[in-house]
PAFIKE-333413 format. One line per field, with one value per residue (C-alpha): x, y, z negated; residue number from 1. Coordinates in steps of 0.25 Angstrom, whole numbers, plus 5000, padded with zeros to 4 digits. Layout:
% residues N
east	X	...
north	Y	...
up	Z	...
n	NUM	...
//
This chain:
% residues 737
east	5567	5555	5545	5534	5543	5546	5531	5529	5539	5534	5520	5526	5535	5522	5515	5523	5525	5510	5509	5521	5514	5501	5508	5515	5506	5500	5513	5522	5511	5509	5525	5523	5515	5522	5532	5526	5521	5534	5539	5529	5531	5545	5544	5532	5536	5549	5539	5538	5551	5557	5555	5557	5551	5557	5550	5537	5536	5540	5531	5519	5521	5521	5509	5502	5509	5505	5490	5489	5498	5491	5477	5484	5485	5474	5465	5476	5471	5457	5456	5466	5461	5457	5459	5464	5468	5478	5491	5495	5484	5488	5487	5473	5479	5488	5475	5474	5490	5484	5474	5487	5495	5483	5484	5495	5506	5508	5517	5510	5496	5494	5503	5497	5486	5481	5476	5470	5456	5455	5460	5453	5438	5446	5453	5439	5436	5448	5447	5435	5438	5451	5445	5433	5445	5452	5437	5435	5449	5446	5432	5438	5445	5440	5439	5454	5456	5472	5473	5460	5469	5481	5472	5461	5473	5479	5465	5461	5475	5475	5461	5467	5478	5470	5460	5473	5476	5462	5463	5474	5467	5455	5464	5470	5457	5453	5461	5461	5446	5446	5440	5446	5438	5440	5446	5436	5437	5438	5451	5457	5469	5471	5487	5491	5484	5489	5504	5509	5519	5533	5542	5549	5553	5560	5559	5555	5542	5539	5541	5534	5522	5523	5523	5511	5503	5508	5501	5489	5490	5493	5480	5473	5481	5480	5465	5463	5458	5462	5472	5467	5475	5482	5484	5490	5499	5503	5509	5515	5523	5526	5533	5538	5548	5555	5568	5564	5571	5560	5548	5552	5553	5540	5534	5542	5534	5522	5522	5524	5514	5504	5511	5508	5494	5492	5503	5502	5495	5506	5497	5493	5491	5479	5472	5465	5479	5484	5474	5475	5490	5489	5479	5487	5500	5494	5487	5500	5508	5495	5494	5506	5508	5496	5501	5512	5504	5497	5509	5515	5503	5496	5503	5493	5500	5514	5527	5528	5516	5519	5531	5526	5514	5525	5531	5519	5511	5526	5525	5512	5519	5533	5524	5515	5527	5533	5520	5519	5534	5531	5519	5528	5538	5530	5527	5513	5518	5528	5518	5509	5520	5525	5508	5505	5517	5515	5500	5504	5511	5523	5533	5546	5554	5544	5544	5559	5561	5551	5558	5572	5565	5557	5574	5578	5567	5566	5582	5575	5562	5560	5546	5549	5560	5566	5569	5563	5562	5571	5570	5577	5571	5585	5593	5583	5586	5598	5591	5590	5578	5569	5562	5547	5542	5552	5546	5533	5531	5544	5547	5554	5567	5566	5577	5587	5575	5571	5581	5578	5585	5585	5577	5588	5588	5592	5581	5572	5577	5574	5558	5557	5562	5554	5541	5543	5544	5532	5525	5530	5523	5509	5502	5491	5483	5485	5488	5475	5475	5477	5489	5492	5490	5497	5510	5507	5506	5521	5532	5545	5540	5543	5557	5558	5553	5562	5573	5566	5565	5551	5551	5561	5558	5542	5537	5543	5534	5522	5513	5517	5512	5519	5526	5531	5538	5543	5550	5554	5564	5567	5576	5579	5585	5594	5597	5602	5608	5616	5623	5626	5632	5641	5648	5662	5658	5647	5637	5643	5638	5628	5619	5620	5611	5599	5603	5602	5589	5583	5586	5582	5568	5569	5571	5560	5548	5551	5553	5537	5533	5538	5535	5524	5515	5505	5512	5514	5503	5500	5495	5491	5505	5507	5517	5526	5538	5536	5538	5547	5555	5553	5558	5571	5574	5570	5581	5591	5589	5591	5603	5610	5607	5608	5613	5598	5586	5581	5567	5562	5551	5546	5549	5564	5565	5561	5569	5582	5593	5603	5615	5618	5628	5619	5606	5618	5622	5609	5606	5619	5619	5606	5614	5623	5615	5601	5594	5599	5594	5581	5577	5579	5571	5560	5560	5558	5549	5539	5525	5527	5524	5540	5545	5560	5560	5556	5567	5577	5574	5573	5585	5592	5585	5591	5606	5605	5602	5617	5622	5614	5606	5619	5611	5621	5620	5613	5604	5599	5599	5590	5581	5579	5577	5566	5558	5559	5554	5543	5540	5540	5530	5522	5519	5520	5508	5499	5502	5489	5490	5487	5499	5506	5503	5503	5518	5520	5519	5532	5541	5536	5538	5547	5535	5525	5533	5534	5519	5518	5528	5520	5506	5512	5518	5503	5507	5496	5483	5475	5481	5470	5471	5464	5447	5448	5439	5429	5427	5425	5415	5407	5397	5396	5393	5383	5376	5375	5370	5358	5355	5353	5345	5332	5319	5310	5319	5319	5305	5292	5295	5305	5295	5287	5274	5269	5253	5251	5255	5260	5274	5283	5298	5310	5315	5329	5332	5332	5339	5350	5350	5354	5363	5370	5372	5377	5387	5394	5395	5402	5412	5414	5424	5434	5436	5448	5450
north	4861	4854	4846	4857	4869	4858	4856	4872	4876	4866	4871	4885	4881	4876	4886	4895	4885	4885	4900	4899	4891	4899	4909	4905	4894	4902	4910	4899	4891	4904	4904	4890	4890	4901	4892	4881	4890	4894	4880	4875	4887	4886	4870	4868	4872	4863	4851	4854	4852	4842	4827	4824	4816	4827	4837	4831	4828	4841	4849	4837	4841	4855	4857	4849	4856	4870	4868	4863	4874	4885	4877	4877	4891	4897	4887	4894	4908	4905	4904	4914	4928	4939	4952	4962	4968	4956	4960	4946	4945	4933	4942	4935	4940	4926	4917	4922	4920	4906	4906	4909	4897	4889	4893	4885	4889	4892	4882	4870	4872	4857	4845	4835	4831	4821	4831	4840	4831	4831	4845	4853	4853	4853	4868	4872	4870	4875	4887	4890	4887	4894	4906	4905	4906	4917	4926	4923	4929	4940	4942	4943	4953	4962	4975	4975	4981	4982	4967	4965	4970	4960	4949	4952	4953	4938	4933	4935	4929	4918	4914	4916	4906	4896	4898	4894	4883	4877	4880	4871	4860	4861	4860	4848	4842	4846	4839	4826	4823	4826	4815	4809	4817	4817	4827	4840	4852	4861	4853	4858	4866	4869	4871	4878	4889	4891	4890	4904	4907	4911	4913	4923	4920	4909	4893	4897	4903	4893	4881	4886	4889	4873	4868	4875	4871	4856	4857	4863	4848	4842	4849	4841	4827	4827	4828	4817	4824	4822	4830	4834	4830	4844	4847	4833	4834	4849	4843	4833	4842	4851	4841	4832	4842	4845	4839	4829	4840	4853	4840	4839	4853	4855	4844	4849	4864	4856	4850	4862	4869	4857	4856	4872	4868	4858	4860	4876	4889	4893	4892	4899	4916	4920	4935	4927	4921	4935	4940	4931	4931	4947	4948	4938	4944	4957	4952	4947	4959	4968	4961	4962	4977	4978	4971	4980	4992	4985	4981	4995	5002	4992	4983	4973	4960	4957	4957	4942	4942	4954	4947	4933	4942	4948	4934	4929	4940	4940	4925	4928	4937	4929	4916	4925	4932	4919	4912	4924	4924	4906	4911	4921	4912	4900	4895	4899	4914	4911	4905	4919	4928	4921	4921	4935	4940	4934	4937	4950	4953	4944	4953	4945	4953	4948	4934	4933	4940	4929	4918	4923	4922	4910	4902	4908	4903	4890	4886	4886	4880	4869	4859	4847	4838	4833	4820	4807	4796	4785	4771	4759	4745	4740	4751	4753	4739	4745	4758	4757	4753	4765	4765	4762	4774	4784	4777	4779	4793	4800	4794	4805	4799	4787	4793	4784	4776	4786	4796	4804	4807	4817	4816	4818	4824	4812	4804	4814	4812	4797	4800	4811	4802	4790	4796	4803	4789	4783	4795	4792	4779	4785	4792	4799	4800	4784	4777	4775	4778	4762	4762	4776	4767	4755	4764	4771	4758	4754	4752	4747	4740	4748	4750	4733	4733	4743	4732	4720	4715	4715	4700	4700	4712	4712	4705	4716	4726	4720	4713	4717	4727	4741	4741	4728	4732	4743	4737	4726	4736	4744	4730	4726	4741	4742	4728	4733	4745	4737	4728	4738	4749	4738	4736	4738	4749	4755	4764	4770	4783	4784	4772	4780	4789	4778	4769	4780	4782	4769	4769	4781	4778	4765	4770	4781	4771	4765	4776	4780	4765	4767	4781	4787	4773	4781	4787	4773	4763	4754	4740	4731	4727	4736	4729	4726	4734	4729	4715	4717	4726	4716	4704	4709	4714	4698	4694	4703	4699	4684	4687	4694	4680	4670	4660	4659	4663	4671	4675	4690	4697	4710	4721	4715	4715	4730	4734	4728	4735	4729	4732	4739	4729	4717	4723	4723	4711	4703	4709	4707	4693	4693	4696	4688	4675	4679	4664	4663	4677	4675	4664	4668	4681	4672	4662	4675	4682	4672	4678	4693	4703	4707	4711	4707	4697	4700	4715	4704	4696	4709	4714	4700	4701	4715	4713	4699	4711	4713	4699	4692	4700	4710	4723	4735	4740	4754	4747	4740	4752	4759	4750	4750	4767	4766	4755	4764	4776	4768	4765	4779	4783	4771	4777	4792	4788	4779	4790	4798	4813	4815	4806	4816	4829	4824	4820	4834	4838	4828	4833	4828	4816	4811	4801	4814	4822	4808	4808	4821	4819	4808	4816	4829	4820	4812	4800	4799	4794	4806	4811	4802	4800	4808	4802	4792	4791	4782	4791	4802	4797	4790	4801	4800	4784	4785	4796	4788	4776	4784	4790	4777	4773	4776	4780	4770	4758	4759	4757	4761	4762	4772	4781	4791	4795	4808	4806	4823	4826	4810	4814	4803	4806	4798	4798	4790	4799	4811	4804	4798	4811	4818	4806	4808	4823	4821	4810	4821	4830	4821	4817	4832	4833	4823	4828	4832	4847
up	4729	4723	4730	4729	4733	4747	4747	4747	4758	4767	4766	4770	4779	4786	4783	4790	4802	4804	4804	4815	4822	4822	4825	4837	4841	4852	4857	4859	4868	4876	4879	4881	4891	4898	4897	4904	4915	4918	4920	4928	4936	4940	4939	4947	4961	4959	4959	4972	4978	4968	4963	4949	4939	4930	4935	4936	4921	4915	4927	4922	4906	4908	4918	4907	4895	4902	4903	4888	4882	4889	4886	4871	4869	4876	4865	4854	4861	4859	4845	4842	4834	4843	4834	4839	4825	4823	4826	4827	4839	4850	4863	4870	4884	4881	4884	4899	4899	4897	4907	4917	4912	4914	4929	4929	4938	4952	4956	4948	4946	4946	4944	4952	4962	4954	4944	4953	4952	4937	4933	4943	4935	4921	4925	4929	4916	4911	4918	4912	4898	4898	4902	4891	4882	4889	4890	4878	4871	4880	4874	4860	4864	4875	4867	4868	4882	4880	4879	4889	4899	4898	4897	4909	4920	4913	4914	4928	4932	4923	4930	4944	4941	4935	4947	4956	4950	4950	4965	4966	4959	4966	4981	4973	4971	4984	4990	4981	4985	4999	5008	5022	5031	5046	5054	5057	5068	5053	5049	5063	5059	5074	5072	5085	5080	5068	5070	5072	5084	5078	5089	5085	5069	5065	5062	5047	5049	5059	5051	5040	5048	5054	5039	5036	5049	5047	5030	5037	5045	5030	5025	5034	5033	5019	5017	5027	5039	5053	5062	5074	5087	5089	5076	5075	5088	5082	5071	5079	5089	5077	5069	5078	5084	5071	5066	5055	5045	5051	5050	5035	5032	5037	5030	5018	5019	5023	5010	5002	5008	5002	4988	4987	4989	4980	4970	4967	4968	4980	4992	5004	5005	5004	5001	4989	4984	4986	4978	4967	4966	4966	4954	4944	4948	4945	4932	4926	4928	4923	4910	4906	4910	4901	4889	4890	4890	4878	4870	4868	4863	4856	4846	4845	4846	4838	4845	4848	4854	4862	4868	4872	4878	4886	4888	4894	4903	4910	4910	4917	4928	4929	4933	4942	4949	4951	4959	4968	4971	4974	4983	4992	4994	4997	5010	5009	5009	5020	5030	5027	5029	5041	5047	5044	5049	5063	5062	5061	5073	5073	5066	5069	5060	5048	5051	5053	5039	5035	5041	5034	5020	5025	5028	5015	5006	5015	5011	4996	4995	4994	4997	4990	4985	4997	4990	4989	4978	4976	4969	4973	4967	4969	4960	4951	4944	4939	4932	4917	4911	4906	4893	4894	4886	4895	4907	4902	4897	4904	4916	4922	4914	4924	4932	4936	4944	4953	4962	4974	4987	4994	5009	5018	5033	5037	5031	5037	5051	5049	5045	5055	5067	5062	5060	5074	5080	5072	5079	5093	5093	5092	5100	5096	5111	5116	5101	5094	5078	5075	5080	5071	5059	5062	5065	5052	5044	5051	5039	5046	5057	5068	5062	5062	5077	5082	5078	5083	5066	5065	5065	5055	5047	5049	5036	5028	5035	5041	5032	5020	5008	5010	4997	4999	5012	5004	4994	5004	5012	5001	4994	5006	5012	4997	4999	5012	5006	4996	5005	5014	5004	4998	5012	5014	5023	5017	5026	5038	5040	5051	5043	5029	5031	5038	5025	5017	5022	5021	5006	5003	5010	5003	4989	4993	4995	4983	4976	4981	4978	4963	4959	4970	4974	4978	4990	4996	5001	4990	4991	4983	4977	4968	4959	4970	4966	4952	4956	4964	4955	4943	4955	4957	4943	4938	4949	4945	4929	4934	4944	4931	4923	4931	4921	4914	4920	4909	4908	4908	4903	4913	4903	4900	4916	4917	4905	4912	4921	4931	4935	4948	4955	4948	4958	4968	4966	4967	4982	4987	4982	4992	5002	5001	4997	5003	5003	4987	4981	4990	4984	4970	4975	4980	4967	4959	4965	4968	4964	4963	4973	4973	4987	4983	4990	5003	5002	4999	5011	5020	5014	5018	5032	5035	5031	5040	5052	5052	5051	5060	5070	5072	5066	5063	5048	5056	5063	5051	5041	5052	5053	5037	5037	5049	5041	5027	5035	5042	5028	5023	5035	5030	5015	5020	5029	5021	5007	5004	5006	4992	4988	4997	4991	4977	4978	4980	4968	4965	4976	4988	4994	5006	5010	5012	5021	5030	5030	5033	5044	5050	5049	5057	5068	5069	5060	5050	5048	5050	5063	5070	5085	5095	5096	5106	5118	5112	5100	5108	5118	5107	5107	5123	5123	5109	5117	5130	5123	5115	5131	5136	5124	5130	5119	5125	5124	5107	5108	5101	5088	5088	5095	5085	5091	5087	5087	5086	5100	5105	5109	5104	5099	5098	5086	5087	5100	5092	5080	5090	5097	5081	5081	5092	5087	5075	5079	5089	5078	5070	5082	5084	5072	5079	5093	5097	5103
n	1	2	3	4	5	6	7	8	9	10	11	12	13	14	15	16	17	18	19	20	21	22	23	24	25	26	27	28	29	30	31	32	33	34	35	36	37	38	39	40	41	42	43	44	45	46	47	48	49	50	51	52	53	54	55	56	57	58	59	60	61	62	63	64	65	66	67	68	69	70	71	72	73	74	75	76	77	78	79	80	81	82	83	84	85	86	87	88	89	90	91	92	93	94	95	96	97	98	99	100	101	102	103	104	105	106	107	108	109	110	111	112	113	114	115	116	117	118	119	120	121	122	123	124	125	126	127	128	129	130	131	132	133	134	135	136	137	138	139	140	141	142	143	144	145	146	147	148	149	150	151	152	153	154	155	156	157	158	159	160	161	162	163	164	165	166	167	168	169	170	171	172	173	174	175	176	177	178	179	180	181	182	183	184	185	186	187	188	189	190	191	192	193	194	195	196	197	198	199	200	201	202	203	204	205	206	207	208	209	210	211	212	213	214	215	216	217	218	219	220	221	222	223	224	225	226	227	228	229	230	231	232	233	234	235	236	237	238	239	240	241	242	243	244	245	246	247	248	249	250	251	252	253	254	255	256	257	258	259	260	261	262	263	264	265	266	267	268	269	270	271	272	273	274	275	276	277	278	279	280	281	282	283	284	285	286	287	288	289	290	291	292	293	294	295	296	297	298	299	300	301	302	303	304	305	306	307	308	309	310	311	312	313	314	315	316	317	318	319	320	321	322	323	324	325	326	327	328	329	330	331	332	333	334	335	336	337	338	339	340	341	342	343	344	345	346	347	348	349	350	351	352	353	354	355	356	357	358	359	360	361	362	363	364	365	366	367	368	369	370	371	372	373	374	375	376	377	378	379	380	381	382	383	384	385	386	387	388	389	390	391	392	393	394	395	396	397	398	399	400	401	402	403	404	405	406	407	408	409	410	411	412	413	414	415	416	417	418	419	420	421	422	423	424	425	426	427	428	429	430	431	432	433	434	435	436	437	438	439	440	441	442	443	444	445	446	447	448	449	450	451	452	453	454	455	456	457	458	459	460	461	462	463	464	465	466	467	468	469	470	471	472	473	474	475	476	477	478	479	480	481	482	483	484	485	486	487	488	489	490	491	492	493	494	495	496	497	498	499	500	501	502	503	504	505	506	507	508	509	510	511	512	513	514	515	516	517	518	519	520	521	522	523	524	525	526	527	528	529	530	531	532	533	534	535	536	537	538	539	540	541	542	543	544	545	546	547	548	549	550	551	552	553	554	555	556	557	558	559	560	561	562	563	564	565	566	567	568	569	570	571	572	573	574	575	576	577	578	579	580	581	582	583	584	585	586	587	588	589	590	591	592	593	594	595	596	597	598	599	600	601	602	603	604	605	606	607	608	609	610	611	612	613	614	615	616	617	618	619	620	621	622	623	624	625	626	627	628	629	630	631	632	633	634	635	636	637	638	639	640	641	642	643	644	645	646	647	648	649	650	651	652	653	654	655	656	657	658	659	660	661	662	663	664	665	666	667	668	669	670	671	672	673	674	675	676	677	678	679	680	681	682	683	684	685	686	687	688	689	690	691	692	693	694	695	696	697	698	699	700	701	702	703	704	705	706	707	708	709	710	711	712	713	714	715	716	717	718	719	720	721	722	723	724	725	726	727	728	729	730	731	732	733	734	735	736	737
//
């Protein structure tokens, strides 16, 4: 074959590829961004309940991928031909198919939280843009009353959809910009009468119905208002009757409740919602029985084109189905059902079949992960180094770094009892709010006191920058760990589940420090990990080279591993020569903010417990998981409510159930004390002193003389008298009924 016979297949063989591609350009993005939908459909909700970088990434690239496809095609749509004597016609009914996808589905209408500022005003935009489009394919052809009839039903429910999820954007952005305000007598949720009396159907409806009062308490909490004093001892005696595995679940259902809110179009029941739903359920079937009707006596469009019209209307009634089948069974429904049913009359009968679907659907669902984070500064020396680019640009690879663990009962047991105790201390009636916040801003020291070692112990928790105390106790609790489990006798039984605990909480904190900094109280060291990471990795390179002190450039550091036992090796050395490996510690650490040291001296200080003040291993080991808890309370408590609810959309975290814990049983800094008596007589004493200020003791010049009639007026009694008024109003708000 000669050169110009090459040269002339080429050019058809890309002649022909170019008509392919015109030809199927726009139908393979509509199936694509069925396809997307579908995905985000079924992936969406999983978001929820599990924790995964994974996930996160491929949910983050097609929530982006979905919006430009269908942007993509509906642009395609526009300038495509629009007569009706083509019997290649591209069906016009597909742009308002496109308006649907645009709706984005029900169960991930928006990604994060931190988009809901900057996309609310750009889908305004949108919306009306998008629709232009769509009218004005609908204006070319309105003569055509066969195709107007598939395409007006798609278009009333492609606007609904998309309505729904600016909804969702606007709660969002709502909810970003609300300002600390006090509490109000509008903000009063007055919780006694809301909780139904079920005494005749079982727990299920009940604790359902106790999880949707206690988010009605989170509603308020997390825009900064104040609880009032019964709402705040209501949530008290409700929660602190549970077992610690009942608190968590309806902590668990709690936060559910807000994740449907935030994160998707399942919410409450409403006669609007109702409606809403009713009319695009009944617009997708409608349209596609019209299109059927149309295909078989009118043979407008090719057979292709019939089929992926076939394809994408059902597509349209699949994902439809499928939302109305999430918002039955969601707790939203179940907390109606269970509410109208008693409203109307109580029917036990109702209620128990209720509560049987309510056990089977309950053993199913799931709220969130039930896991929690896990990285250990100690193990992770001996992880493979990672390649920067895949660091940089797919950090879901970073695997072997990160694990998690799942929260066990008996980790829940340890929070719940310890958080109970904190309470016990306070007393909302005699202690004054002072003394709320000192207890708030405890991180082990109660835990050192109880075992007389505040002296000893103190400087690691007192004094000291929070995440140095953290990474403080989380090398000295492995260090701990490592001698221990190389014991002879290893763990006994009853202590392996308190030291399994501790590390777990351990790994946990520092697994929030590394991958969620936002959610813990930052300071102004914010390279403290770093240098304490790049610290022990420098003592581990010079305790495996010994012979020459080599000198080691940063990047060459962070691109090495170390062995397993090596890591080992170098603690227990610590423990067996303390005063040598110290030193060397301290000669290479001097200058940097590393908190190595200081774990290793606490880690040396913890195991001299046993030798020299005749501790038992228990007694030790206990210790340790009461300060990690005190620790835990610490973050949960000083974590914004927007860090909260965003990390809902990973999961959920262990740290915000702890904080909602704490806030139900009066443990937060918005559940304010009761007015004390000085507040509430400030009125009385600023009335009493404008009383005995008498008119003619501020003299002549504050007197007007009116030379008409020659009365005279006191202006600053009036004024004082409006004063006094207005002050009373504004004091009115804050009594306490």
């Amino acid at each position: 074959m000669d050169v110009s016979s090459k040269i002339d297949l080429a050019q058809f063989l890309s002649q022909d590829i170019v008509e392919l591609w015109n030809e199927w350009q726009i139908r393979s993005l509509m199936l694509l961004s069925l396809l997307l939908q579908i995905l985000l459909t079924i992936f969406g909700e999983r978001r929820k309940y599990t924790s995964g970088r994974l996930l996160g990434t491929f949910l983050w690239v097609a929530y982006l991928s979905a919006d430009w496809v269908a942007t993509f095609s509906l642009g395609i749509l526009a300038r495509s031909e629009a007569d009706s004597a083509n019997p290649k016609l591209i069906p016009v009914f597909w742009a308002p198919i496109l308006l649907v996808h645009l709706g984005g589905p029900g169960t991930i209408p928006v990604y994060s939280m931190d988009q809901a500022s900057k996309l609310l005003i750009g889908r305004l935009l949108q919306l009306v843009t998008r629709v232009g489009v769509a009218c004005y394919v609908l204006f070319r052809l309105w003569n055509n009353n066969v195709i107007t009839s598939v395409f007006i039903p798609i278009f009333v429910s492609g606007i609904i959809k998309y309505g729904e999820r600016i909804s969702v954007l606007t709660r969002l952005h709502v909810y970003n910009n609300v300002s600390p305000r006090p509490c109000a007598e509008v903000h009063r949720i007055k919780i006694k009468d809301i909780l139904p009396c079920y005494k005749n159907t079982r727990s299920n409806v009940i604790y359902l119905h106790e999880a949707h009062i206690l988010y009605k308490t989170f509603q308020i909490l997390s825009k900064n208002f104040d609880l009032v004093r019964s709402d705040q001892k209501f949530t008290y005696d409700l929660v602190s009757k549970k077992e610690a595995e009942e608190a968590f679940h309806l902590t668990e259902v709690e936060l559910g409740l807000k994740y449907d809110r935030f994160y998707s179009k399942v919410t409450r029941i409403s006669r609007s919602r109702v409606i809403l739903r009713s009319t695009t359920f009944l617009s997708s079937i409608s349209a596609l029985v019209s299109f059927s009707i149309m295909t078989k006596s009118n043979g407008v469009y090719s057979k292709n084109d019939k089929i992926i019209s076939y394809v994408l209307l059902s597509g349209v009634v699949c994902l439809e189905t499928y939302s109305i089948i999430m918002q039955l069974f969601s707790d939203w429904t179940m907390i109606w059902l269970t509410s109208t049913s008693e409203r109307a009359g109580g029917i036990p009968r109702g209620i128990n079949c209720l509560s049987l679907l309510l056990t089977f659907w309950r053993k199913r669902k799931r709220w969130w992960s039930g896991s929690m984070g896990q990285h250990n500064l100690i193990s992770a020396q001996s992880n493979k180094p990672v390649n920067k680019l895949l660091k940089k640009y797919f950090p879901w690879i970073i695997g072997n770094i990160d694990s998690r663990k799942k929260v066990g009962k008996d980790l829940k047991e340890l929070i719940f009892k310890q958080v109970k105790d904190k309470r016990s201390r306070y007393d909302p009636d005699s202690s004054d709010f002072t003394f709320l916040k000192n207890l708030l801003k405890e991180r082990g020291r109660e835990a050192l006191q109880s075992k007389d070692c505040i002296g000893k112990f103190g400087w690691s928790v007192d004094g000291v920058e929070f995440i140095h105390s953290l990474l403080t106790w989380h090398i000295a609790t492995h260090v701990c760990y490592l001698y221990d489990s190389d014991q002879k006798n290893g763990f006994h039984k009853k202590r392996k589940s308190v030291i399994l605990n501790s590390t777990l909480l351990s790994d946990y904190m520092l697994y929030l420090l590394v991958n969620c900094p936002t959610m813990l109280a930052r300071e102004p060291s914010e390279t403290r990990y770093d240098d304490t990471r790049i610290h022990l990795r420098r003592l581990l390179f010079w305790n495996t080279h010994k012979e020459v002190k080599l000198n080691i450039s940063l990047e060459e550091l962070n691109a090495l591993s170390f062995q397993e036992a090596e890591v080992k090796a170098f603690f227990k050395e610590l423990l067996q020569s303390p005063s040598t490996v110290l030193k060397e510690i301290e000669e290479q650490g001097k200058g940097e903010m590393s908190a190595l040291l200081d774990g290793c001296m606490l880690a040396v200080s913890l195991q001299s417990l046993e030798r020299r003040d005749g501790w038992s291993n228990d007694e030790k080991w206990e210790m340790i998981s009461h300060v990690w808890v005190d620790m835990v309370m610490y973050a949960a408590s000083h974590c914004g409510w927007k860090q909260h609810t965003h990390a809902l959309a990973r999961g959920g975290e262990l740290l915000t159930h702890v904080c909602l814990l704490m806030a139900h049983l009066g443990l937060s800094k918005q559940c304010r004390p009761a007015i004390s008596e000085q507040l509430a007589d400030r009125s009385t004493r600023l009335a009493g002193i404008l009383e005995s200020e008498k008119p003619s003791s501020l003299g002549p010049s504050f007197m007007s003389k009116d030379t008409t009639n020659g009365t005279k007026t006191n202006l600053d009694s009036i004024r004082s008298s409006c004063y006094l008024q207005i002050y009373k109003r504004s004091l009115s708000p804050f009594t306490i009924s």
